[in-house]
N, C-alpha and C positions, 0 to 999 in steps of 0.2 A: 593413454592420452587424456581421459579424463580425471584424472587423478592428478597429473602434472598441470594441467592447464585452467581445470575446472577448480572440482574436490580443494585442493590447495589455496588456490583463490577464495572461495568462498569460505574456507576453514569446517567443510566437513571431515567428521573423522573415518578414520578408516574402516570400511566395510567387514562384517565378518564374514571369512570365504568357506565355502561348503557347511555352513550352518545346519547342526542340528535341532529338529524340531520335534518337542519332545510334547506329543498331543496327551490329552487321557484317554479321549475313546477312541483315536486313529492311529494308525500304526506310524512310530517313527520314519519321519523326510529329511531329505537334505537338501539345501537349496546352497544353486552356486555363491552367490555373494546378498548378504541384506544388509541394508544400511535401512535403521530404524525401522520403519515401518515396510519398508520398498524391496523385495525382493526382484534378483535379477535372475534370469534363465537363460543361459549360452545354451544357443545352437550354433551346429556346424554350418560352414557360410553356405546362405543360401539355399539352405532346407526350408525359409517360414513363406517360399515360394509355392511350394509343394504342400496344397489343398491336406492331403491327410499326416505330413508331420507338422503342419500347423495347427491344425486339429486338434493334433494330439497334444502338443505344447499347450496349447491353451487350456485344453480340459484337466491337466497336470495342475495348474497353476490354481485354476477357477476353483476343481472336485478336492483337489488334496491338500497342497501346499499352503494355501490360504485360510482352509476352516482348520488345517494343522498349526498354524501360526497363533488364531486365535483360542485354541488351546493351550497353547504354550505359556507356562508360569510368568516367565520374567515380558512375554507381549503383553499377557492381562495386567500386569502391573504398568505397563507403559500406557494401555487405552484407558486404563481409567482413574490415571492420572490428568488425561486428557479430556474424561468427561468431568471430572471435578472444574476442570477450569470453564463447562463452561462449552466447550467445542467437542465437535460431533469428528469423531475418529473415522480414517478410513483408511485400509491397506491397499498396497499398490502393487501390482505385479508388471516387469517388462522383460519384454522377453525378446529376445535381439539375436542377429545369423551375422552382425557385422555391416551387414547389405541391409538390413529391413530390421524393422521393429511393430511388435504389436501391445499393446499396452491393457493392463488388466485394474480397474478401481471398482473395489470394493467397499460400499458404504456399510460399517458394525452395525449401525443402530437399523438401517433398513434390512441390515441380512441380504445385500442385492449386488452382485457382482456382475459388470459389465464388460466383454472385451470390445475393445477401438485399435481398429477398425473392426467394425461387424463378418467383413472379408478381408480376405487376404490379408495384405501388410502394410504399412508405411514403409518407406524408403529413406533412410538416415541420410536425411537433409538438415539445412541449419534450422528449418521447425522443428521434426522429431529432436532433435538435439535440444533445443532450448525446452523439448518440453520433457525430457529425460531428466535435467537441470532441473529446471520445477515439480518434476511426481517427488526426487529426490530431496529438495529443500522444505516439500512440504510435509516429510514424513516424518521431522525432528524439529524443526523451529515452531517458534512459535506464530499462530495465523494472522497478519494482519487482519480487524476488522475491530467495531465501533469496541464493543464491550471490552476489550485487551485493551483497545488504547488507554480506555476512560479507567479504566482500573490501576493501568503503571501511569498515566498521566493526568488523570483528573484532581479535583480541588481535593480529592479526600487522600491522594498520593504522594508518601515522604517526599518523594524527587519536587510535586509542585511545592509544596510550602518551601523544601529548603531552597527552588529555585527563585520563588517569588520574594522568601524574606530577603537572597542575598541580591537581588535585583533591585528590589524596596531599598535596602541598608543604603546605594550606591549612589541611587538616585535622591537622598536625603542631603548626603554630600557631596556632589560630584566634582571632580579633580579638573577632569575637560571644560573646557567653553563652549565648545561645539557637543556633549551632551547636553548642556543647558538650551543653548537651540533647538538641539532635535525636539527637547520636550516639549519647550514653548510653539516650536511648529505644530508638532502632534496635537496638541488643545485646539490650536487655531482650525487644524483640519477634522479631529475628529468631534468635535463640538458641531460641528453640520452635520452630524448624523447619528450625534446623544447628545440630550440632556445631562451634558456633563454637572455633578454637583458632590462636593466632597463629601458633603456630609451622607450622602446616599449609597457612595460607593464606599466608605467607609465600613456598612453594615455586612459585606462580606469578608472584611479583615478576619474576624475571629473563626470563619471555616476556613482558611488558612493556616491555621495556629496561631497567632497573636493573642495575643495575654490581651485579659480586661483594659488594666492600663496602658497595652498598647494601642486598643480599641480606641481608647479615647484621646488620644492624641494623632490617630493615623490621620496621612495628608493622603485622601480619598484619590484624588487626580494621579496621585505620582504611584499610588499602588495599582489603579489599573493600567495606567502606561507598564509596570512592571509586566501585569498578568499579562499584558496583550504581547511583550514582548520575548515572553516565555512560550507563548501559543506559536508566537509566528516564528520563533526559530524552530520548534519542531517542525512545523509543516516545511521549511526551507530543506532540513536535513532530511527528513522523510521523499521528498521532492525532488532532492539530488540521489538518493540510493534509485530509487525509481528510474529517473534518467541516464544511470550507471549499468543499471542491470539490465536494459535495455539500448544500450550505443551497441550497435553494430551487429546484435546478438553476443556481446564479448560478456565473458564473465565479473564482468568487476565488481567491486563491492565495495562503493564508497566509505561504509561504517568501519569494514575492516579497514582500512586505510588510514582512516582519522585515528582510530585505537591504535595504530601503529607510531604515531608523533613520538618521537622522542623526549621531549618535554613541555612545558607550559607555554613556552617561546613558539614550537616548533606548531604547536597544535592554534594558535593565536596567528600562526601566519596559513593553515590550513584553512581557517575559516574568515580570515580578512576575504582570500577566493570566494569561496561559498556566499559572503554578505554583497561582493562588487560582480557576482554575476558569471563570475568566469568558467565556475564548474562547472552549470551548466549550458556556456556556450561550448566549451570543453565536450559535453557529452551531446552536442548538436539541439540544443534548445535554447532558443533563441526568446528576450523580455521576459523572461521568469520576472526576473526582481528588476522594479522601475521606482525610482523616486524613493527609495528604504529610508524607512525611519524610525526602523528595529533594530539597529544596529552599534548603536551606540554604546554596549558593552565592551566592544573591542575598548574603546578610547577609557574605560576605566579599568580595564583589564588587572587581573590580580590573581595571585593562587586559587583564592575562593571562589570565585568566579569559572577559574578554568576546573577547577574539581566537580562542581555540579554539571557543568556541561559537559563533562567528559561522563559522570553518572547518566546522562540523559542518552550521550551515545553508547553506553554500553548495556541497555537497556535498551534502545532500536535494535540494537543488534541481533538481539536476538529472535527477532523478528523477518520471517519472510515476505518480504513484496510481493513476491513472483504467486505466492498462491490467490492471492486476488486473481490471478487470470483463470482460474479454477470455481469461482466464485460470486458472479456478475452481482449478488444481491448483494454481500458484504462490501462490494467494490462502492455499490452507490451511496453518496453523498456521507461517507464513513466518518467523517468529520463533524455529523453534524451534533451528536451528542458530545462531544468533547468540547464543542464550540457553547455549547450552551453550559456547560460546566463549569466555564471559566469564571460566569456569576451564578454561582451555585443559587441566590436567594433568588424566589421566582418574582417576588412584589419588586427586588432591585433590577431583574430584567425587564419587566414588563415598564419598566418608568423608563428604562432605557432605549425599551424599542425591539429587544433585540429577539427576533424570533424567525423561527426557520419553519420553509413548508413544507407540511406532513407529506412523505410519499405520495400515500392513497389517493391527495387532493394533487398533486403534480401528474400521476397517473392520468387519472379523471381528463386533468384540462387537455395533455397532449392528446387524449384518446380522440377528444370534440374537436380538436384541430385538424387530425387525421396524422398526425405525427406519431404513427406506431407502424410495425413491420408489413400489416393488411393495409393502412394509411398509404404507405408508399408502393406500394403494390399496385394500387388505383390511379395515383400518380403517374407511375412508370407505365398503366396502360393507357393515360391522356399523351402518351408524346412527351413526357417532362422525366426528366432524370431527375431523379430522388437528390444524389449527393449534390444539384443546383438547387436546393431549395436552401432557402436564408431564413437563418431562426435568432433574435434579437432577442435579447433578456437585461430590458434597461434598467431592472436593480436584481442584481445577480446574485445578492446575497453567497450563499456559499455555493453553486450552481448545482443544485438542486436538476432544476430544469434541461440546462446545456449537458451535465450528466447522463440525464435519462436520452433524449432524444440522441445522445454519439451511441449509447448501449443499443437503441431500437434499430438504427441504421445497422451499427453489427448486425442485430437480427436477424434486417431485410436480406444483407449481401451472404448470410448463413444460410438462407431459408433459398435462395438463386443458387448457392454454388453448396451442395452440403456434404463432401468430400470434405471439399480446404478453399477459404477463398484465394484464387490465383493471386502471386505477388503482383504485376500489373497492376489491378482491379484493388489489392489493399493499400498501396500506395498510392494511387489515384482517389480513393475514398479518403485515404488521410489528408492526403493534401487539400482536397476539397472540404473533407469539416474543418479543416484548422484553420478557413479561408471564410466560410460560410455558418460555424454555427460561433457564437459571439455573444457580449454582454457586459456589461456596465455596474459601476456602484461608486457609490461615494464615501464607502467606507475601503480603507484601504486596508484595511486586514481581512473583510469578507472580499476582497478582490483576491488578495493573496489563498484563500483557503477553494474560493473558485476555482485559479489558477490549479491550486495541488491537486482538485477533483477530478480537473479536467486532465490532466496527465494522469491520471488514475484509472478512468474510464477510459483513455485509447490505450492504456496498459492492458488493462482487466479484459478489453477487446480483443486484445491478440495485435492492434491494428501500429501500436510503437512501433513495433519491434521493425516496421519497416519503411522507418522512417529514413535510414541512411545516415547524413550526416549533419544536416540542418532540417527543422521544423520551427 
């Protein structure tokens, strides 16, 4: 069943079954089925009930199968391909009767394996399922978080120059009427929240690629209009995989899908959806995208055009969403180095304005507020429900803030229920932050990068997935 509904869906490949593990100082194992990193262990149904064959199972998994894995030739070849990039490896054991699952992570670099639950078992519900889904997508994709993105998607990355020169090129000429609007809207708006000046922003053309003499003719306005509208389509497609892999708990995988268009035509009517909104009312999220004014590729739409954006989804793709929920730190404000990369030159952001706040000091301020896990704790024993408190961030920059304080309520409601928070209790918490915690800008591309944070952090929380069918 997961093969047919899941696996398939999401384009992983197929597990190898009874795998041998070929240690140096352990005696050879065989494990039922690994997919990359994940090995799986069938028991017979309804043995991981039974105190001492769970035991046993586990200790299998934890003593043998696992320190045999990372002796294994072709696994060391795979972790420290993994540490070259950069990300910290870990193996996964689950171990499953049909009826119940218990789940085995193993951090390389700590040496530290943990089984979850501590007792007994999980019961295969639609959580142990989705998170069967994510041990497995995070044992072979690659991790969302800040450093990957900034790396396939920052100013020093083939994809952004080819995507900015061919964005640049379009906007030199554009064919539409209604591109010419968009842009002159765009100056009018985002001129209240930069010192828009050509000659200023011209001085990041050449960490783009652009040649000397492109330097000195570049039309500064119409190349950041490019960059920003290169930035904000990522975040839009990052945004809707997000919302996908999370509808319903169903496995979709919106990136597979775009990579499956049949042609330039077919993948141009894929994403007119994506720009008017409808994906993700489609996948129950409701004002993602309000008033766009990144979208005016469509209307000069052209081979070239559709080639580099099909570069840019087939490079998300290979990217798991679902491990941020594995992840809370990576999840927070992931965006915001990428954001700042987009004017690579620091004297051309700082004229700009454009600056984002350090963790440690966003930390700090909610701690003084009492906007942390023991914060709410104190509140909840005055008689006040935590998930009624209203938290306003009138320049919201990339939400930084609204981020942190949805991750600390996670906390609270982790720290009250630390089995599983009851579904009841997480969809009432959802409903209530998406009601209560809020925030403003007047930069419409840091609302938009808000917006994808904050679908990030109720991801990263566990707390989407139980959204249903509208949020």
């Amino acid at each position: 069943m997961l093969k047919e509904k899941v696996w398939r869906e999401l384009g992983v490949p197929d597990p190898e079954y009874e795998r041998v593990i070929k240690g140096l100082s352990v005696k050879h194992y065989r494990v039922d089925a690994l997919y990359g990193l994940t090995l799986f262990e069938y028991k017979r149904p309804n043995t991981l009930r039974r105190h001492a064959s769970r035991e046993e199972a586990v200790n299998k998994v934890k003593n043998e199968y696992i320190p045999g894995l990372l002796e294994d030739s072709e696994i060391k070849k795979i972790i420290n391909e993994i540490k070259k990039s950069g990300l910290s490896p870990r193996v996964a054991g689950v171990i499953i009767d049909g009826y119940n699952v218990v789940f085995v992570d193993c951090h390389v670099d700590r040496g530290t394996c943990i089984a979850d639950p501590e007792v007994g078992a999980y019961p295969i519900d639609e959580w142990s399922l989705r998170r069967i889904v994510r041990v497995v997508m995070a044992s072979y994709k690659k991790r969302l978080d800040a450093r990957s993105l900034a790396s396939d998607f920052g100013y020093r990355s083939v994809i952004a120059r080819k995507v900015v020169r061919t964005f640049y090129n379009n906007l030199l000429n554009p064919r539409s009427e209604r591109t010419k609007v968009l842009f002159e809207e765009w100056k009018k708006v985002v001129s209240q929240a930069y010192p828009l000046s050509p000659s200023e922003l011209a001085k990041i053309a050449e960490l783009y690629g652009f040649s000397e003499d492109e330097v000195r003719d570049i039309q500064g306005d119409k190349l950041f209009y490019a960059i920003q509208t290169y930035y904000a389509l990522l975040l839009k497609l990052l945004a809707a995989e997000v919302s996908a892999r999370f509808y319903n708990a169903s496995a979709a995988a919106y990136f597979k899908h775009l990579l499956r268009a049949r042609d330039y035509g077919d993948l141009r009517r894929e994403l007119e959806l994506l720009e008017t909104g409808t994906v993700y009312r489609w996948f129950g999220i409701r004002n993602f995208l309000e008033g766009e004014m990144f979208n005016w590729y469509l209307d000069e739409w052209s081979g070239e055009i559709a080639e580099v954006i099909r570069e840019i989804i087939e490079v998300l793709s290979g990217y798991d969403v679902e491990a941020i929920t594995m992840d809370l730190q990576s999840a927070r404000d992931m965006f915001k180095l990428l954001y700042e990369e987009l004017v690579p030159r620091e004297e051309v952001r700082k004229y700009l304005g454009i600056y984002t706040t350090p963790d440690w000091l966003a930390e700090l301020i909610l701690d003084e507020l009492g906007l942390s896990a023991s914060g709410f704790k104190d509140i909840e024993s005055k008689g006040v429900d935590p998930l009624n408190v209203k938290v306003l961030d009138p320049g919201v920059g990339t939400g930084t803030f609204l981020s942190l304080v949805i991750q600390r309520l996670a906390t609270y409601l982790r720290e009250r229920h630390p089995d599983r928070i009851p579904r009841d209790v997480a969809k009432r918490a959802l409903e209530a932050i998406t009601r209560n915690i809020v925030g403003f800008d007047i930069d419409a591309l840091a609302i938009l990068t808000a917006k994808t944070n904050y679908l990030l952090a109720l991801a990263s929380t566990e707390l989407l997935a139980y959204k249903g069918v509208r949020l």
